[in-house]
N, C-alpha and C positions, 0 to 999 in steps of 0.2 A: 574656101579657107575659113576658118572658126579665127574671126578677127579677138574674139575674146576666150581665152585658153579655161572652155566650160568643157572636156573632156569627159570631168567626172561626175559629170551634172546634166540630167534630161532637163533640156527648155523646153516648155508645151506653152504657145498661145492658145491659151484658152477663149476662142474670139471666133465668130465665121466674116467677121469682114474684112474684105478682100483690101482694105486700105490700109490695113492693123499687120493684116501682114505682107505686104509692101514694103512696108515701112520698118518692118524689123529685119526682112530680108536685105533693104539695104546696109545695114548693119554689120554685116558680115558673120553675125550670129546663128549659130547650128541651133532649129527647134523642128519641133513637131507640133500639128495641130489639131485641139480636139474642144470641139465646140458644144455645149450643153442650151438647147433653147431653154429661158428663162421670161420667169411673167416680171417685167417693169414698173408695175405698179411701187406706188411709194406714199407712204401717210403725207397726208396736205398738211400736217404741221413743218413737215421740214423745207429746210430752203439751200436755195445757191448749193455750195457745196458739199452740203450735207446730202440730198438727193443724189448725186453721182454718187459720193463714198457709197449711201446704203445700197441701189442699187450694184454696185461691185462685190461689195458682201455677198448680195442676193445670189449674184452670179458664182462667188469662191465656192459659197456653201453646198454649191452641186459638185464640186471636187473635194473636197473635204475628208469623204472615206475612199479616195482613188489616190490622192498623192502617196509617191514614193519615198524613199530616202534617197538623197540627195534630187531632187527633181524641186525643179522651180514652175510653178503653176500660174502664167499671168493673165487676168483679166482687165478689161478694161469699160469703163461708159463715157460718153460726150454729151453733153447737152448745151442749152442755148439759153442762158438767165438773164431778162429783159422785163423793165419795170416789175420788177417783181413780182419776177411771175418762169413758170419753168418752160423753154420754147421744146418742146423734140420733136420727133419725126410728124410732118404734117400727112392728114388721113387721106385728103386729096389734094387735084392742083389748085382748087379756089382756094383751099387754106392755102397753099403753100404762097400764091400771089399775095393772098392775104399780109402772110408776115415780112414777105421780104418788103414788102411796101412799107412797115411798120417800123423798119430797119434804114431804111432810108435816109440820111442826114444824121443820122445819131448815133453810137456808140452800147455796144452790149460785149457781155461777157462769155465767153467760148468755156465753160470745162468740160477739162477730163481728168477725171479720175482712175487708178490703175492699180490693183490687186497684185501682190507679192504672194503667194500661196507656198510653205516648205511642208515639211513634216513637224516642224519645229516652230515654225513662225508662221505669222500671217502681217502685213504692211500692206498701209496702202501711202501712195504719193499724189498728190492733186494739185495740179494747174489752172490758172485762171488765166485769160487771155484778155486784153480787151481789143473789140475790134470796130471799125468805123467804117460805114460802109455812104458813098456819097447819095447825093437824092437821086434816085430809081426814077427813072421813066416810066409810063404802063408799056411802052414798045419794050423797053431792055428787058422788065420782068417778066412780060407775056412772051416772050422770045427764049428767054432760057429754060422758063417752067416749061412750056410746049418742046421744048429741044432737049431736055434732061430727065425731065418728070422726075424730081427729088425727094420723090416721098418715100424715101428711106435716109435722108442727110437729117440730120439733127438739125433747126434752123431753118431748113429748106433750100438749104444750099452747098456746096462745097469750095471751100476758097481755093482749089486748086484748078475750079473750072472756069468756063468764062465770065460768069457772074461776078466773083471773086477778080478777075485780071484785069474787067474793066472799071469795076465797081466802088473794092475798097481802096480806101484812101490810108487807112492808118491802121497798125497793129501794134500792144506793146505787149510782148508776153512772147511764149511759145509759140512760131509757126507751124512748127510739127503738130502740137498739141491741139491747134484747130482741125489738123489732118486724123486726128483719131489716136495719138500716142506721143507722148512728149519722149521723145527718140534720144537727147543727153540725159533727162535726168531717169530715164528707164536702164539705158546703158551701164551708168554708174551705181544704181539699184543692184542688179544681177552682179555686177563687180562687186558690191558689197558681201552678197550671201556669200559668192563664192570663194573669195578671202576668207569669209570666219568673221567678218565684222557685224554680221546680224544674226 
């Protein structure tokens, strides 16, 4: 069932992660998926939320001469902004022990940023999350890195997994949003185009 009456309208998650679209299939929303690999780099002037927006750009601007009429085009990026500074995907698992350890006791900021693409328009919507994770052991960290290996989680980790269920202690913002898609205010997004309000 099309929980949202997009009939007239092709949805494409523009995204190959399997968590992006998870999460929109819970939705009850009718899409398609086509996913464009893109280089992430991002000028070191920018910061916090500025770095997701651009890299979502990065990502629309490969669909740019492919969108349709009436066709809604979504991309999305996550990343992890902590002492200012941009956390994302760690290259190995020393890094990845690395940060979670750094995350330990203290509170950092989860976005994601997410691409509206029409024929007509282009939006973007972005989330900030904060989240608190208690002080890590080297057993709990060395136990999930070695049992997940997350060097593809922004952070180095996923709050849906054990790390996350044992770990943090406080979230204020979007939970979905740390999962990879802030899942109301996306919903209400596509309600917008498809009405005629955007």
């Amino acid at each position: 069932m099309d929980i949202i009456n997009s009939s007239n309208y092709q949805i494409t998650l523009g995204s190959g992660s399997s968590r992006r679209k998870e999460l929109l299939e819970m939705t009850g929303i009718k899409f398609d998926i086509n996913s464009n690999p893109v280089n992430e780099d991002f000028p070191d002037t920018l910061r916090s939320k500025e770095i997701a927006e651009f890299i979502v750009t990065k990502k629309t601007n490969s669909f740019r001469e492919l969108v349709k009429e009436n066709q809604i085009i979504i991309t999305a990026d996550t990343l992890v902004w902590f002492e200012e500074k941009c956390w994302g995907k760690p290259k190995d698992k020393m890094e990845a022990k690395k940060m979670l350890k750094m995350f330990g006791g203290v509170s950092h900021d989860v976005i994601t940023s997410v691409g509206f693409l029409t024929s007509k328009n282009f939006e973007i919507l972005t989330e900030t999350t904060k989240v608190t994770y208690k002080e890590l052991t080297d057993k709990e960290i060395n136990y999930y890195v070695d049992k997940v290996n997350p060097i593809d989680k922004a952070g180095s980790y996923g709050i849906q997994d054990w790390i996350g269920m044992i770990g943090v202690e406080q979230i204020s913002g979007s939970y979905t949003s740390v999962l990879g898609l802030p899942v109301p205010q996306v919903t209400k997004q596509i309600l917008k185009i498809i009405n005629g309000n955007l």
